[in-house]
C-alpha positions as CSV (number, residue, x, y, z in Angstrom):
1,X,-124.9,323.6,64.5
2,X,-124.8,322.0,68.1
3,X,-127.0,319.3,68.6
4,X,-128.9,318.2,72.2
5,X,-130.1,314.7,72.9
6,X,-132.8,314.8,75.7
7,X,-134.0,311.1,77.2
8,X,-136.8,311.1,79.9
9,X,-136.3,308.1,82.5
10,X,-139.4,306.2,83.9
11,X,-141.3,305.3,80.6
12,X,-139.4,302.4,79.1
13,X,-141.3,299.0,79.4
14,X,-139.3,295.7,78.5
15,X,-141.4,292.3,78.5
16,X,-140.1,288.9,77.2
17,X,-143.5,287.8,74.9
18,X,-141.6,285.0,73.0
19,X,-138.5,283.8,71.5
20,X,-137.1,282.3,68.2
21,X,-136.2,278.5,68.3
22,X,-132.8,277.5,68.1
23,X,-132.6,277.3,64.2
24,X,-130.2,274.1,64.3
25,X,-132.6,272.2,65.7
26,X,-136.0,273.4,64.8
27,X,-138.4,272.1,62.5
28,X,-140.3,275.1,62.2
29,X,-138.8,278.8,61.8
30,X,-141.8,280.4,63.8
31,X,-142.0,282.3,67.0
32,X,-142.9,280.5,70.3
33,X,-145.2,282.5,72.1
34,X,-144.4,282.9,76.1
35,X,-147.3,285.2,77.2
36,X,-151.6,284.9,77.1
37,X,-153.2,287.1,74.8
38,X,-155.0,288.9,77.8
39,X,-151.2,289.6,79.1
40,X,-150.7,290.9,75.4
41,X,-153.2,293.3,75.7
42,X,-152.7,294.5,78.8
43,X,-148.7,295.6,77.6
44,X,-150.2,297.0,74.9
45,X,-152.6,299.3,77.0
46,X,-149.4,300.5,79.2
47,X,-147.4,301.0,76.1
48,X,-150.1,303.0,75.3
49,X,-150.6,304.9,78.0
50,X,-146.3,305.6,78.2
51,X,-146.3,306.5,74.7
52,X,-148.9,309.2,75.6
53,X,-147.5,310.4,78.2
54,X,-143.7,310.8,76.4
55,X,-145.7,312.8,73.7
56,X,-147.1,315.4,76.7
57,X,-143.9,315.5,78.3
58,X,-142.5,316.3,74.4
59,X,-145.1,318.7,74.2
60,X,-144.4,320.9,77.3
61,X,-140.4,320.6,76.5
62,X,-141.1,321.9,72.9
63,X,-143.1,325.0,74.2
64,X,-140.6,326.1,77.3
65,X,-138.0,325.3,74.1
66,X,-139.3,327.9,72.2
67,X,-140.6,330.2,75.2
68,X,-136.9,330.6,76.1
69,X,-135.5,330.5,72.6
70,X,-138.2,333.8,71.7
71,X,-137.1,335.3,74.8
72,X,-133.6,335.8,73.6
73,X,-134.5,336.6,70.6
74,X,-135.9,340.0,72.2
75,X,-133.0,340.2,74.1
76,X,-133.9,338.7,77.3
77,X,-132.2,336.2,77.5
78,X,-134.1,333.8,79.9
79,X,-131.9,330.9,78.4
80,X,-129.2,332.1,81.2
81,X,-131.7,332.1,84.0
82,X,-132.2,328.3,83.4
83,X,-129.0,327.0,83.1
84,X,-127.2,328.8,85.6
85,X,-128.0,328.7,89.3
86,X,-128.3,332.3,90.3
87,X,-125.1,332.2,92.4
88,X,-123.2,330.7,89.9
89,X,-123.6,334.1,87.2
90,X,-119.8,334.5,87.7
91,X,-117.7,335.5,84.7
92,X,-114.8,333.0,84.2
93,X,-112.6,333.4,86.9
94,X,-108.6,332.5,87.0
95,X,-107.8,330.4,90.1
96,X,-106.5,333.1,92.4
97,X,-108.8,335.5,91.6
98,X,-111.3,333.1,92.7
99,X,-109.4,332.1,95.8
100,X,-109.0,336.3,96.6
101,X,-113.1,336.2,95.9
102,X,-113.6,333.5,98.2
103,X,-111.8,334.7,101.1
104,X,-113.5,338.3,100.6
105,X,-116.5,336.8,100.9
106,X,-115.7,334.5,103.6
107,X,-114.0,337.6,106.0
108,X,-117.7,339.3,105.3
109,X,-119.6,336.2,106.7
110,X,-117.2,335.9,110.0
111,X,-117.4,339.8,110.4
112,X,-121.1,339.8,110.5
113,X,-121.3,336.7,112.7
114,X,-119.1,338.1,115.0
115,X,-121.6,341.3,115.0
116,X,-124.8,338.7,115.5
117,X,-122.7,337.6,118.4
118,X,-121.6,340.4,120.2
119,X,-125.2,341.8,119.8
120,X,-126.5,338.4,121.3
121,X,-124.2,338.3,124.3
122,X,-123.6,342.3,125.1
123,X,-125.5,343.1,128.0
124,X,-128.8,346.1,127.3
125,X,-128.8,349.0,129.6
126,X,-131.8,347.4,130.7
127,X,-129.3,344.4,132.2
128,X,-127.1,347.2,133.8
129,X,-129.5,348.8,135.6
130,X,-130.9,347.4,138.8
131,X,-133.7,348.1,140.1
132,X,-133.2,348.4,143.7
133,X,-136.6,349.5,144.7
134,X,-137.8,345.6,145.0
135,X,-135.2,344.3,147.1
136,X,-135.8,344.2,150.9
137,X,-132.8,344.7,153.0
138,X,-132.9,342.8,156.2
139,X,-130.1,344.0,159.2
């Protein structure tokens, strides 16, 4: 069975709040404190707030998990929708068949630019055609 291992990024918190003595030349074994109580506290309250917010982000993963996972089970397959871009939905493709694609595709973009351009710089009739009622002519 294939397994997935999912990390978020943004919610880690690291703080230095103390440190063990040197046991070779310490007296006593216990912890020296580095931080204030109030300092204490106040990682604690982030930590809380992190750890809340990891378990909504959980939460909303779990759901779309199971959204997509029901999905294909009827046979709808939204799974494919999400991890492939929509112009990526190409079989497997040997490397000269996808060079042959490639060039298809890019003949069809230059023919239809050179169509946008000869569009764009043909003269209309209405360019032709001169209206020579306006013009004065002077002998």
């Amino acid at each position: 069975m294939p397994m997935a291992g999912i990390r978020c990024q943004g919610l880690a918190l690291e703080a230095i709040i103390g440190m063990l003595p040197d046991t070779n030349e310490a007296v006593d074994d216990s912890p020296e404190v580095l931080v204030t109580e109030e300092y204490l506290r106040t990682l604690v309250a982030i930590s809380n707030e992190r750890f809340a917010e990891n378990s909504s982000r959980t939460e909303k993963f779990r759901k779309r998990l199971l959204d997509l996972c029901q999905a294909d089970a009827c046979g709808t397959s939204q799974l494919d929708e999400v991890s492939q871009p929509k112009a990526r939905k190409v079989a497997f493709e040997d490397a000269k068949t996808r060079q042959e694609r490639k060039k298809a595709e890019g003949m069809t973009r230059r023919h239809a630019l050179q169509q946008k351009h000869e569009k764009q710089s043909a003269p209309s009739q209405e360019d032709e055609e001169l209206d020579l009622s306006s013009l004065i002519f002077m002998s």
